[in-house]
Steps between C-alpha positions, in 0.01 A plus 500: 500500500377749253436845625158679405467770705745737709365732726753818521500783721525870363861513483667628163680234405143326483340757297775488287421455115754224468344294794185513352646396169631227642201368717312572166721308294473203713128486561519622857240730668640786723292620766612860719397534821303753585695839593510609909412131589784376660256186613531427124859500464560207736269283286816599269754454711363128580414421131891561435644297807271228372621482151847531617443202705339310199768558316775427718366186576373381188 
């Protein structure tokens, strides 16, 4: 499974130049969620468990 996009929320480790050099570097598109939208951030939350799972169980 080849990751395209990753949707982050606002934290600083997210918006941190590294982690966008690395998304960059590996063709991935990272999407924030929109600030004082906690609705948003469980999108994130989700998107996370469900790569975990992926990944555990690929």
């Amino acid at each position: 499974m080849r990751i395209k996009h990753v949707l982050t929320d606002n934290g600083s480790a997210f918006r941190f130049k590294l982690f966008r050099a690395v998304c960059t570097r590996h063709g991935i598109v990272q999407k924030l969620t929109r600030t004082y939208r906690p609705q948003t951030n469980g999108k994130a939350e989700r998107f996370i468990q469900s790569a975990l799972r992926e990944r555990v169980y690929d």
